[in-house]
C-alpha positions in Angstrom: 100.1 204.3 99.9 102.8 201.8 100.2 104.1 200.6 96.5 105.5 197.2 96.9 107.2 195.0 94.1 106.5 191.7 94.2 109.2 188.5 93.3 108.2 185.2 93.2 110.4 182.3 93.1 110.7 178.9 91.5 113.8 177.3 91.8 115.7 179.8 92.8 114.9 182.4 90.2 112.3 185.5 89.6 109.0 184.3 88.0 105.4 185.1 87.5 102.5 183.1 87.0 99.3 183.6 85.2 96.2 183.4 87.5 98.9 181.1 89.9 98.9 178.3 86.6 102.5 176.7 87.7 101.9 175.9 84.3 102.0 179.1 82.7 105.3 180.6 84.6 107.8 183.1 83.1 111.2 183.5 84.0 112.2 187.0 84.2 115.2 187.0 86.6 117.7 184.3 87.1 119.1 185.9 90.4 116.2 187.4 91.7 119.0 189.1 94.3 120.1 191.4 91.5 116.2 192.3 91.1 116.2 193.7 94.6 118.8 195.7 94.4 117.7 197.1 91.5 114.2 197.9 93.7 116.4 199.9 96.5 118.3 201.4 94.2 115.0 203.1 92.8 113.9 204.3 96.5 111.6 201.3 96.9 111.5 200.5 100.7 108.9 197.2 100.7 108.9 193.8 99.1 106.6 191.1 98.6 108.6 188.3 98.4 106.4 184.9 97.5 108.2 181.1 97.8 106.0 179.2 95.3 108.1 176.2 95.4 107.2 176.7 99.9 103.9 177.2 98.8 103.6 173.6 96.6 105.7 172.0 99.0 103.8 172.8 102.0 107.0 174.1 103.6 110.0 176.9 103.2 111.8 175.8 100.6 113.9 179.2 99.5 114.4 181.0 102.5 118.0 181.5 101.5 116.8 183.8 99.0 115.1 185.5 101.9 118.4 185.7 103.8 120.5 187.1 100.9 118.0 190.0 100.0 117.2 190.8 104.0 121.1 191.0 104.6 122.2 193.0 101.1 119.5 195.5 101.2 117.5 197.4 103.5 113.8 196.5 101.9 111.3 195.8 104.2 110.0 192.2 103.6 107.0 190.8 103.5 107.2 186.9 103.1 104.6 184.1 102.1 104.4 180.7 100.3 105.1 177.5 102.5 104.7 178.8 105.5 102.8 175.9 107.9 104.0 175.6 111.1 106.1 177.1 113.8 109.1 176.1 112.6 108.1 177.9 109.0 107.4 180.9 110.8 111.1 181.0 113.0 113.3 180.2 109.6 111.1 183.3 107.9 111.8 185.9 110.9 115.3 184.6 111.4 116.5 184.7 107.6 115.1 188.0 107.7 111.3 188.8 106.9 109.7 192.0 108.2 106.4 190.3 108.2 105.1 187.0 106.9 102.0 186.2 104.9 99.8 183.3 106.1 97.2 182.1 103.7 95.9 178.7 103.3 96.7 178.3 107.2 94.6 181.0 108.4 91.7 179.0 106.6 92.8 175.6 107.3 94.1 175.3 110.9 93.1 178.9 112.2 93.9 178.4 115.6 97.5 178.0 114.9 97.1 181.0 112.9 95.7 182.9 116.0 98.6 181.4 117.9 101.2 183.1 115.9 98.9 186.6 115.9 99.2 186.4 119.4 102.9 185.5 119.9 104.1 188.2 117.5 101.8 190.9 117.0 99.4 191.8 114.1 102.3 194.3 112.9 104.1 191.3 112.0 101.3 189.0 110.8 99.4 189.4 107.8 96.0 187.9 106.8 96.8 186.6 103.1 92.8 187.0 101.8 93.3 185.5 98.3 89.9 184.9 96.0 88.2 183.9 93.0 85.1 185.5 92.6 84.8 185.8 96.3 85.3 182.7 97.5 88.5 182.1 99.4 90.8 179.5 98.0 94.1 177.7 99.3 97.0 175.6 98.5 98.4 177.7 95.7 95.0 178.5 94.5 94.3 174.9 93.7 91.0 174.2 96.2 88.2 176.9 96.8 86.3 177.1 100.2 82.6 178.4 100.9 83.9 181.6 102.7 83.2 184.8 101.1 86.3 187.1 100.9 84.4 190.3 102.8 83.5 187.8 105.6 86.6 186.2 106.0 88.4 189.1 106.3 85.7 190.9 108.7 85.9 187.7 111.1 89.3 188.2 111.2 89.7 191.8 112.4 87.5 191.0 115.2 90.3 188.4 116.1 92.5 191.3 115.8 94.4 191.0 112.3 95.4 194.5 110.9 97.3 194.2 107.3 95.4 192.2 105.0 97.0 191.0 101.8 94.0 190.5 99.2 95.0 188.8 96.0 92.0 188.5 93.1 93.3 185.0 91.7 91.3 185.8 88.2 92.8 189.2 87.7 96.7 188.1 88.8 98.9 188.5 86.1 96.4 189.5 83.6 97.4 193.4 83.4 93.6 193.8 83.2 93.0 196.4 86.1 92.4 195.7 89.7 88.9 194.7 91.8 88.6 198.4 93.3 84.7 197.8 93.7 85.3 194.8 96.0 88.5 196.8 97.9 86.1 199.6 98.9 83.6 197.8 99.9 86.2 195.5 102.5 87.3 199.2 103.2 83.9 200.1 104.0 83.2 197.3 106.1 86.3 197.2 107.8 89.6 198.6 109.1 92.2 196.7 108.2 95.3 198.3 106.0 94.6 196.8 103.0 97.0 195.8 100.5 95.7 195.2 96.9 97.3 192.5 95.0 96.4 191.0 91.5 95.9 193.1 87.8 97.7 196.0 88.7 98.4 197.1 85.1 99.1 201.0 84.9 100.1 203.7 87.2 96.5 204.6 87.0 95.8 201.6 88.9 97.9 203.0 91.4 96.6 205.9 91.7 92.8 204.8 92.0 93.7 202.0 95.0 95.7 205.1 96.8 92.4 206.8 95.9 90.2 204.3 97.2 92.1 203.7 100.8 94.4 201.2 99.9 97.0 201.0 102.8 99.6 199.4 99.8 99.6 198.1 96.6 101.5 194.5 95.1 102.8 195.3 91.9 104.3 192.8 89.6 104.5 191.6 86.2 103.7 195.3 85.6 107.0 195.9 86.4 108.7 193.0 84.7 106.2 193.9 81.5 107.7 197.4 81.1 104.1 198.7 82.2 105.5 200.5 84.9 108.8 201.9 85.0 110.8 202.1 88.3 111.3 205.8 87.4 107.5 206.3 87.8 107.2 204.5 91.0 109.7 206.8 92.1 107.7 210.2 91.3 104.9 208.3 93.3 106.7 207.8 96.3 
């Protein structure tokens, strides 16, 4: 199972929400650069790297950050928040993302979702599934839909999506453990590489999602909490 650190940025700098409040963000790193590094130097290959100013704005809005970590370090990265149209999508590939994370579009405007699956592959896209209490919701978590997480993400395979972030919006940041009940049964239903995101709080988290099927596993104020050392990623590895 793929372990990959999460950094979200606000102005420029490394924070973390609770349960996405932009009203209840801590500042951890003001050059989230530095935190990166600090990542690869630890034998971390991935990244989650989320623009929450993007994803308030609608568009990119730090894709130099993007840039700077992409060209200083060889982490594979995985970026989301803001992206909305085509022109979203280029600056992300072009400032260096591995993959990119589409969210609220994939339940909003799905056909230009679909569009960009075809164009670069479902190694490159990923289905951003993020929920609370099983209904999908969008724009930064702020508005909830009807569509059941499972069913969302099973319509979507047949449309030929293969990684599937899936965020639990009441468990993220809360150190509280992670939804593995609901993770096995999309694992059951499906085969998509699922990557859990959301309460990861222990390196027995870790363990149970790698347990479970998990394809990967977000990690990220566990990290910045001192829950989980860098040293014990590294034994997992």
């Amino acid at each position: 199972m793929r372990i990959i650190p999460a950094i979200d940025i606000i102005d420029g700098k490394c924070v973390r929400l609770t349960k996405g409040d932009f009203a209840r963000q801590k500042i951890y790193s003001e050059n989230p650069f530095e935190v990166a590094k600090e990542f690869e130097a630890n034998g971390i290959q991935y990244l989650h790297l989320v623009d929450l100013d993007g994803a308030k704005s609608k568009h990119i809005v730090n894709y130099k950050v993007l840039e700077t970590i992409a060209k200083n370090t060889s982490l594979k990265i995985d970026f989301g928040g803001g992206i909305k149209s085509n022109k979203d999508v280029k600056i992300a590939f072009e400032s260096g993302a591995s993959q990119i994370t589409g969210g609220s579009i994939a339940v909003q405007k799905p056909s230009v979702f679909l569009e960009w699956l075809e164009k670069y592959g479902c190694e490159k896209i990923i289905l951003g599934a993020d929920a609370n209490n099983r209904k999908i919701a969008t724009q930064v978590w702020l508005e909830s839909s009807q569509k059941d997480v499972v069913e969302f993400i099973v319509d979507y395979e047949q449309k030929g999506i293969s990684y599937v972030v899936r965020t639990d919006i009441a468990k993220d940041g809360m150190l509280q453990g992670t939804s593995n009940e609901l993770y096995q049964e999309i694992l059951q239903r499906t085969k998509v590489k699922l990557i859990a995101s959301g309460g990861v709080s222990s390196i027995d988290d870790l363990i149970k999602l790698k347990k479970i099927g998990c394809e990967g596993a977000i990690v990220g104020k566990a990290i910045y909490e001192n829950r989980i050392t860098l040293s014990e990623i590294r034994i997992l590895l």
